[in-house]
DRENPA-3360 file (N, C-alpha, C; in nm, 2 decimals, always signed):
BEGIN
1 = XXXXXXXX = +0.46/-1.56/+1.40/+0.54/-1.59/+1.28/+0.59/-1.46/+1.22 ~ +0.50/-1.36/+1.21/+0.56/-1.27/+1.12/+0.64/-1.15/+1.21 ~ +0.64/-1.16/+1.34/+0.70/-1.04/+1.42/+0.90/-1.09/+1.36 ~ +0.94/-1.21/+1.37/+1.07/-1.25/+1.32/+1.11/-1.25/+1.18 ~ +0.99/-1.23/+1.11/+1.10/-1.19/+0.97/+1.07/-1.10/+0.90 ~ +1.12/-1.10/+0.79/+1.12/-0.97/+0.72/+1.04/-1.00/+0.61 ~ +0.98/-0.91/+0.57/+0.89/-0.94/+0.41/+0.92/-0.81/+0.33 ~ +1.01/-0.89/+0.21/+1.03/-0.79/+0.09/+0.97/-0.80/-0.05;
9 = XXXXXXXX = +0.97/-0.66/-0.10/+0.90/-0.73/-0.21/+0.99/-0.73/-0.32 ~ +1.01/-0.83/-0.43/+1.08/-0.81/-0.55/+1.01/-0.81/-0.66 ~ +1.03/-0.72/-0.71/+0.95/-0.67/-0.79/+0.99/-0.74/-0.97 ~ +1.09/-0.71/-0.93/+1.15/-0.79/-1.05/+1.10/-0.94/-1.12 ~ +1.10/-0.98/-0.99/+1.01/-1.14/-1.01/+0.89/-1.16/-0.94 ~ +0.83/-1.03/-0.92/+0.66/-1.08/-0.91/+0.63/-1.17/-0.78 ~ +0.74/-1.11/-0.66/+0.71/-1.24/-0.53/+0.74/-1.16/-0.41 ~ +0.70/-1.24/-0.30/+0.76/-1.11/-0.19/+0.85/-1.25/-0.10;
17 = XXXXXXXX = +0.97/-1.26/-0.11/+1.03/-1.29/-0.01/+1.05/-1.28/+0.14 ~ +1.06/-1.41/+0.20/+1.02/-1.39/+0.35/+1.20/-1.41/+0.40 ~ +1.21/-1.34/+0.46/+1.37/-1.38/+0.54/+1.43/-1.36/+0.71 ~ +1.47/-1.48/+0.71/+1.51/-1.50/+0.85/+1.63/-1.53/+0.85 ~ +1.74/-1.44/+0.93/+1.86/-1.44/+0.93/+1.94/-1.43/+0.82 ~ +1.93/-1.35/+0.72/+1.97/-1.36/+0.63/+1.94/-1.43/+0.51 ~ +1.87/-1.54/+0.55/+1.83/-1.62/+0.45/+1.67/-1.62/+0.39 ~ +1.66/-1.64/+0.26/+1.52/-1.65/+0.22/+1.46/-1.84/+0.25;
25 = XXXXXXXX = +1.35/-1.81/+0.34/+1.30/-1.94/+0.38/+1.18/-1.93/+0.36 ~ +1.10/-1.86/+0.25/+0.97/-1.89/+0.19/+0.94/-1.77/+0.08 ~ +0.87/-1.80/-0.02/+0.88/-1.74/-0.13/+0.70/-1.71/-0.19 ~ +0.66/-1.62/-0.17/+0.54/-1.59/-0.19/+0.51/-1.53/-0.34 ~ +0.46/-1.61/-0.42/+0.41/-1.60/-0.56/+0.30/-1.63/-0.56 ~ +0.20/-1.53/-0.68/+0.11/-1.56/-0.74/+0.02/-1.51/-0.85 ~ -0.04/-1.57/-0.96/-0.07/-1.51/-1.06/-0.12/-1.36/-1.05 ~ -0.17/-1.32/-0.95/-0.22/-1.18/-0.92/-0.11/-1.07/-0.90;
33 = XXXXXXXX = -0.01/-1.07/-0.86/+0.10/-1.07/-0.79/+0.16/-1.00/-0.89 ~ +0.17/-0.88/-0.93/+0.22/-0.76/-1.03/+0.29/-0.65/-0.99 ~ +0.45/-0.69/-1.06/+0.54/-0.54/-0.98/+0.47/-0.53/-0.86 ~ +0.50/-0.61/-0.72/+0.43/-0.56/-0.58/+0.49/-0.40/-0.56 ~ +0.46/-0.34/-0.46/+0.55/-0.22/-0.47/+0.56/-0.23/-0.32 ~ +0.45/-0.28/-0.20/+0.49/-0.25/-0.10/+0.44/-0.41/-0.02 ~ +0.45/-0.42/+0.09/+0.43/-0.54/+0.16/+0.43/-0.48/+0.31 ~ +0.28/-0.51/+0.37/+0.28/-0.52/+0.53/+0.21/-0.66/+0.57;
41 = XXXXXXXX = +0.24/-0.62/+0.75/+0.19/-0.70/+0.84/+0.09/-0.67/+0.88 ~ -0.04/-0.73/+0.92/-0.16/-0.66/+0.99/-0.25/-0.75/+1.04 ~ -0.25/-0.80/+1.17/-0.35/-0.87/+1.22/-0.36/-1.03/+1.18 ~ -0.21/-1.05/+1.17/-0.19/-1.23/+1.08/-0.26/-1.24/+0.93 ~ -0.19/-1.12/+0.89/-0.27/-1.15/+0.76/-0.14/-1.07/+0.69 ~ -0.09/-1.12/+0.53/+0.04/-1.03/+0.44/-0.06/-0.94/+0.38 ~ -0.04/-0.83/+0.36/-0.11/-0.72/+0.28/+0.01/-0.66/+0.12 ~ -0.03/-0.67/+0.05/+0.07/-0.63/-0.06/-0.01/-0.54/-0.17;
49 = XXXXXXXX = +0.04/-0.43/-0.19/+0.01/-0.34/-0.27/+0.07/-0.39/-0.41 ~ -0.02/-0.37/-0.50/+0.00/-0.39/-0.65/+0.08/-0.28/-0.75 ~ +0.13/-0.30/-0.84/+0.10/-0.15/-0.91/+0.01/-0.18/-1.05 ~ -0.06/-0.29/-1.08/-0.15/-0.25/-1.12/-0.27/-0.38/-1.07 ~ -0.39/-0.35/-1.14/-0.50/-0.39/-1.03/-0.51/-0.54/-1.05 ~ -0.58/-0.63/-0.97/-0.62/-0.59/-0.84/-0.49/-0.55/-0.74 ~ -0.55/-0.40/-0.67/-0.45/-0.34/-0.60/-0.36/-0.36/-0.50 ~ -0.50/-0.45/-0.39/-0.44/-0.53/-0.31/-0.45/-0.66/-0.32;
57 = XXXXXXXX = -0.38/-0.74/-0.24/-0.38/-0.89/-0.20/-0.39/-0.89/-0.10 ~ -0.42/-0.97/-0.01/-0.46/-1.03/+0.16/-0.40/-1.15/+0.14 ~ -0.28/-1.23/+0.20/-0.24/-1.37/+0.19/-0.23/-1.37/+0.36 ~ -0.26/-1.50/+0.40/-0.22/-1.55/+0.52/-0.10/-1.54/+0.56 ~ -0.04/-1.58/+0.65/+0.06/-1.60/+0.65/+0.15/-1.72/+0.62 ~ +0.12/-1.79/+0.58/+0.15/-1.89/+0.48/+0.19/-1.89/+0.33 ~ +0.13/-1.78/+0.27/+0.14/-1.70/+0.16/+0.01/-1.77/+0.06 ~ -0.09/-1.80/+0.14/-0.21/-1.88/+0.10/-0.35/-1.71/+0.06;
65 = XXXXXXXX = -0.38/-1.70/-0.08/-0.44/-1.56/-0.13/-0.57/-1.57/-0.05 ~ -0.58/-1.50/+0.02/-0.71/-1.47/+0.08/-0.86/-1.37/-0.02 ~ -0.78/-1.30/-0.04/-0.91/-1.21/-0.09/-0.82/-1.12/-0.20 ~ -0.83/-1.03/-0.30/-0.78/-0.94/-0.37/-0.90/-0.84/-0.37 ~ -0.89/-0.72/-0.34/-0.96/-0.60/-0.33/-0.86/-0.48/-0.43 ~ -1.00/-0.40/-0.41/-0.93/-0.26/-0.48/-0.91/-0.25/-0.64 ~ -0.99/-0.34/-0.70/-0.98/-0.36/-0.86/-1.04/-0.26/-0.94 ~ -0.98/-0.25/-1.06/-1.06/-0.18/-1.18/-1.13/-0.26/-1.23;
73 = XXXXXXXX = -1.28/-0.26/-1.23/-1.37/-0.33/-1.29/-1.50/-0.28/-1.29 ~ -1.46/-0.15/-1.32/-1.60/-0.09/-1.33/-1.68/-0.03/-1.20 ~ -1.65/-0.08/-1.10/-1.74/-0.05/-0.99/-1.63/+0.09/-0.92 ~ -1.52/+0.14/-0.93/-1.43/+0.16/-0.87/-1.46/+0.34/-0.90 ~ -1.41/+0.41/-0.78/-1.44/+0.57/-0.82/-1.30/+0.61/-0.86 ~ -1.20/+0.52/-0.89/-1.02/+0.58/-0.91/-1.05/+0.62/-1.03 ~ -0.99/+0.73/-1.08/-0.96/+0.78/-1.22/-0.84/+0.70/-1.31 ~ -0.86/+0.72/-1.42/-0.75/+0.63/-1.48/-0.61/+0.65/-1.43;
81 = XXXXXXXX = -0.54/+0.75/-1.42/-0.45/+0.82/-1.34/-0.41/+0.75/-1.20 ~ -0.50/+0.70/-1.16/-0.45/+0.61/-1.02/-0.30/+0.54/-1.06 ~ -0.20/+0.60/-0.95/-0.06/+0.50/-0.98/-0.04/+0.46/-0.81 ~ -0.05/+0.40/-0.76/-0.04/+0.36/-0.63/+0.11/+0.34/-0.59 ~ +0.19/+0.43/-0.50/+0.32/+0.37/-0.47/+0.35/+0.29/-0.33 ~ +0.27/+0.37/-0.19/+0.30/+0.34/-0.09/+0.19/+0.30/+0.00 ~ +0.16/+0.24/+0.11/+0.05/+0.22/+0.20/+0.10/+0.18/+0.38 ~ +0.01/+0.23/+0.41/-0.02/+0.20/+0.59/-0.15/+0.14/+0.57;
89 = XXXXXXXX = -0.18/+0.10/+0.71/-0.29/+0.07/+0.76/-0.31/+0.09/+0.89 ~ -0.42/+0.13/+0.88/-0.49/+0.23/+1.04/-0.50/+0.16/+1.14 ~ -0.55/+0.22/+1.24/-0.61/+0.13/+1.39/-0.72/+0.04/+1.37 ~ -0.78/+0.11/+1.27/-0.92/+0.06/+1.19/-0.91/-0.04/+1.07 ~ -0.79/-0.11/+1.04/-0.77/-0.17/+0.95/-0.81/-0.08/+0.80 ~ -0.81/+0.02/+0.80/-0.82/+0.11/+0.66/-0.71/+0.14/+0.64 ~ -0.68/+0.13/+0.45/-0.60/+0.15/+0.40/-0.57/+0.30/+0.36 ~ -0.41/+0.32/+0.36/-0.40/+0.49/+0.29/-0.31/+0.45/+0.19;
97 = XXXXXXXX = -0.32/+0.49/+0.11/-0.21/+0.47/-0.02/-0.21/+0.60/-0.07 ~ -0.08/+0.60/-0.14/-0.01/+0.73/-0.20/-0.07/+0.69/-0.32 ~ -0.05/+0.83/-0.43/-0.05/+0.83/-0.55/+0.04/+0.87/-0.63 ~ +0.15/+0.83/-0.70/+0.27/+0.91/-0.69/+0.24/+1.01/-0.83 ~ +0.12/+1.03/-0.88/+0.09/+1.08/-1.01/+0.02/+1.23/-1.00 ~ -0.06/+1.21/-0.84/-0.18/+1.32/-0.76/-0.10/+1.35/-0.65 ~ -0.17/+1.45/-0.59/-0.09/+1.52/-0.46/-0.20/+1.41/-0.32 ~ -0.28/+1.33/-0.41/-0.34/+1.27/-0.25/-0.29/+1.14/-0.21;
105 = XXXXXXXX = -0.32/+1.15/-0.08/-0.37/+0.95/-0.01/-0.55/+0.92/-0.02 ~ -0.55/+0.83/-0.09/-0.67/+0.80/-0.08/-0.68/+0.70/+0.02 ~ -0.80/+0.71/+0.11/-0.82/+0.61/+0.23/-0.93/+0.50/+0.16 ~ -0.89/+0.37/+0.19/-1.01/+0.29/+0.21/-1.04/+0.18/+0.33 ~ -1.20/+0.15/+0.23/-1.19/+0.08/+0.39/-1.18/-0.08/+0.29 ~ -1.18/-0.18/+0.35/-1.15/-0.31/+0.30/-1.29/-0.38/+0.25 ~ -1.31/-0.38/+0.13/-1.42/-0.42/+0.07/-1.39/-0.47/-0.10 ~ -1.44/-0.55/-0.13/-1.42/-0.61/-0.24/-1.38/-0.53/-0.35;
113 = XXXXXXXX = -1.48/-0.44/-0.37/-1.48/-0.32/-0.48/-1.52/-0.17/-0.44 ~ -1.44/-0.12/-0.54/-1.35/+0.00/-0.46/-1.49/+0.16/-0.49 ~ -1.59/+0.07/-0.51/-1.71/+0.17/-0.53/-1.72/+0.25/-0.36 ~ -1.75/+0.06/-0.28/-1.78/+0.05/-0.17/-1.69/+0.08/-0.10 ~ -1.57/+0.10/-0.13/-1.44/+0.08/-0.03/-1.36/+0.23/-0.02 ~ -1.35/+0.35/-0.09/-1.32/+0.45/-0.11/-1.37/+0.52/+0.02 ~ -1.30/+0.59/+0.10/-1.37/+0.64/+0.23/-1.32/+0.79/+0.23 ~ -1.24/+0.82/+0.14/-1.20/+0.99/+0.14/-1.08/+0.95/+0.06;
121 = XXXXXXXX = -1.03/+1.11/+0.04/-0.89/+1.09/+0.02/-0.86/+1.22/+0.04 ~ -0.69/+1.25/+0.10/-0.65/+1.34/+0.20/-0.53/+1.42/+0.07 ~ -0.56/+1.57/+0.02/-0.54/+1.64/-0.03/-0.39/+1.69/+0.04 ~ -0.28/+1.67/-0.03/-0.18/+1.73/+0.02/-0.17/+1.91/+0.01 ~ -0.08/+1.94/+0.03/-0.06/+2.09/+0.04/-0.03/+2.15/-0.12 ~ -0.10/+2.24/-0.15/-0.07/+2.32/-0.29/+0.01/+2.41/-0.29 ~ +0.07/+2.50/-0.41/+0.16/+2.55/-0.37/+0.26/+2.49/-0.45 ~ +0.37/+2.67/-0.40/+0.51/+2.60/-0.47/+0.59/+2.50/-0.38;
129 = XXXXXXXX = +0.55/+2.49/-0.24/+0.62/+2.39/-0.16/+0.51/+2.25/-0.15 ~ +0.44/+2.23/-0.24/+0.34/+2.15/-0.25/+0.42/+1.97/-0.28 ~ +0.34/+1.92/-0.17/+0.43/+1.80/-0.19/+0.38/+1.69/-0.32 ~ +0.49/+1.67/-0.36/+0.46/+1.62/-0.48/+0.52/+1.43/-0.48 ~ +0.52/+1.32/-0.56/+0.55/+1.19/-0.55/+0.60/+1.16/-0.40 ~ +0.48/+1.12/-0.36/+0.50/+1.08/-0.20/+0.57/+0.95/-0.22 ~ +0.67/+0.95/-0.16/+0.76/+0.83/-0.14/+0.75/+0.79/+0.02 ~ +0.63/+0.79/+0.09/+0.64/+0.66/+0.20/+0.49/+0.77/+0.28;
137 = XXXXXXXX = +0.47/+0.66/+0.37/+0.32/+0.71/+0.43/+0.30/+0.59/+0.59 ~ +0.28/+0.71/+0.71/+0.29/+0.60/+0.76/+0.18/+0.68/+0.94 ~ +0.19/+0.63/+1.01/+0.06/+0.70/+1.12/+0.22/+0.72/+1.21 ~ +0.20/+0.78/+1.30/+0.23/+0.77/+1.45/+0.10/+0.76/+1.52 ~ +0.14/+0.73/+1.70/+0.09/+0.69/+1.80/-0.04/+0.76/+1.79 ~ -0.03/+0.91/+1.79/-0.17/+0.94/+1.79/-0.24/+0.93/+1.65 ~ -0.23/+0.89/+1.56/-0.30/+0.86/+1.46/-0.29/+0.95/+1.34 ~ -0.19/+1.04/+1.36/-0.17/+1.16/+1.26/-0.12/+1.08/+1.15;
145 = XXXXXXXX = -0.13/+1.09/+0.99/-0.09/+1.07/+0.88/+0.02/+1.15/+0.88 ~ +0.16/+1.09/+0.82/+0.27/+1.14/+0.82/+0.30/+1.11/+0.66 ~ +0.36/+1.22/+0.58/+0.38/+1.20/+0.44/+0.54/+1.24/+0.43 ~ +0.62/+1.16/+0.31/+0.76/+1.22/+0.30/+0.74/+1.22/+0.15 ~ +0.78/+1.34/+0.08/+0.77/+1.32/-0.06/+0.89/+1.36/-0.11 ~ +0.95/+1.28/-0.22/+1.09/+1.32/-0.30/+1.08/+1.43/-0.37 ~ +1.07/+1.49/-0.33/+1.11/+1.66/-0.37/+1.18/+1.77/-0.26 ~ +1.27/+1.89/-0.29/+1.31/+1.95/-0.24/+1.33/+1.88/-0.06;
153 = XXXXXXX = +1.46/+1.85/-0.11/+1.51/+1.81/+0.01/+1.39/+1.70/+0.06 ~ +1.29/+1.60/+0.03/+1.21/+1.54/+0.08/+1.14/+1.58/+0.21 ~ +1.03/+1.63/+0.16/+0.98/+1.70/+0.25/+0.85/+1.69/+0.33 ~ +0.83/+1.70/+0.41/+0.75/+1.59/+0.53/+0.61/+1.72/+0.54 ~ +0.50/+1.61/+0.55/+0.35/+1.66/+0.58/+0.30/+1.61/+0.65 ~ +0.24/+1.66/+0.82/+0.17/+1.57/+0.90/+0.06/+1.62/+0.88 ~ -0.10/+1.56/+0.91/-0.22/+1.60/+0.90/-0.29/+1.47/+0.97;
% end
């Protein structure tokens, strides 16, 4: 199902549209569902990044909520400062998200709360060429993290 369409997110109205051929033929809403910022595919499951908490959503593909992870609620090691813009997900099913506020990606692994779920987070480069509001994040084949951040000519970090 999901290899044929496209999933966007609108942020404007708090939904991620599904489209096939141009046309919108299913419409994913829900009260958790806040400014999405990003939307993937992973293993028959919609993954959608929040911009504020709970961070993620897990919906089937049906657009039926499976789980929400990654919340502020006390259990969580994110500083207030957490702004989340972008995300991949690994061979491992772990999450990387940007922070467009910090120079890192914080990794997690998928667990309810983000005490348990926090597995590192990958320090970009400092410096005057130091990349700064990462605007997209994503693996290649061998598994390297690849960073592009809007600054100075958008400028790319592999690690």
């Amino acid at each position: 199902f999901s290899e044929s369409y496209l999933y966007v997110c609108d942020s404007n109205n708090n939904r991620i549209n599904v489209y096939s051929n141009y046309y919108i033929i299913r419409t994913i809403t829900h009260t958790f569902l806040y400014l999405p910022l990003d939307v993937k595919i992973h293993e028959k499951s919609i993954f959608v990044l929040n911009s504020k908490s709970p961070y993620v959503l897990e919906f089937d593909l049906t657009g039926y909520l499976l789980i929400k992870f990654l919340q502020n609620d006390g259990y969580d090691k994110l500083d207030g400062n957490f702004m989340p813009s972008f995300f991949c997900i690994d061979f491992r099913g772990w999450f990387l998200i940007t922070d467009k506020r910090e120079p890192y990606i914080y990794v997690f692994k998928k667990f309810i709360h983000a005490k348990k779920a926090l597995e590192t987070r990958l320090e970009l480069e400092h410096g005057e060429d130091r990349l700064v509001e990462p605007r997209g994040v994503c693996l290649d084949r061998e598994g390297r993290v690849i960073v592009v951040c809007n600054y100075k000519d958008a400028m790319l970090q592999i690690f």
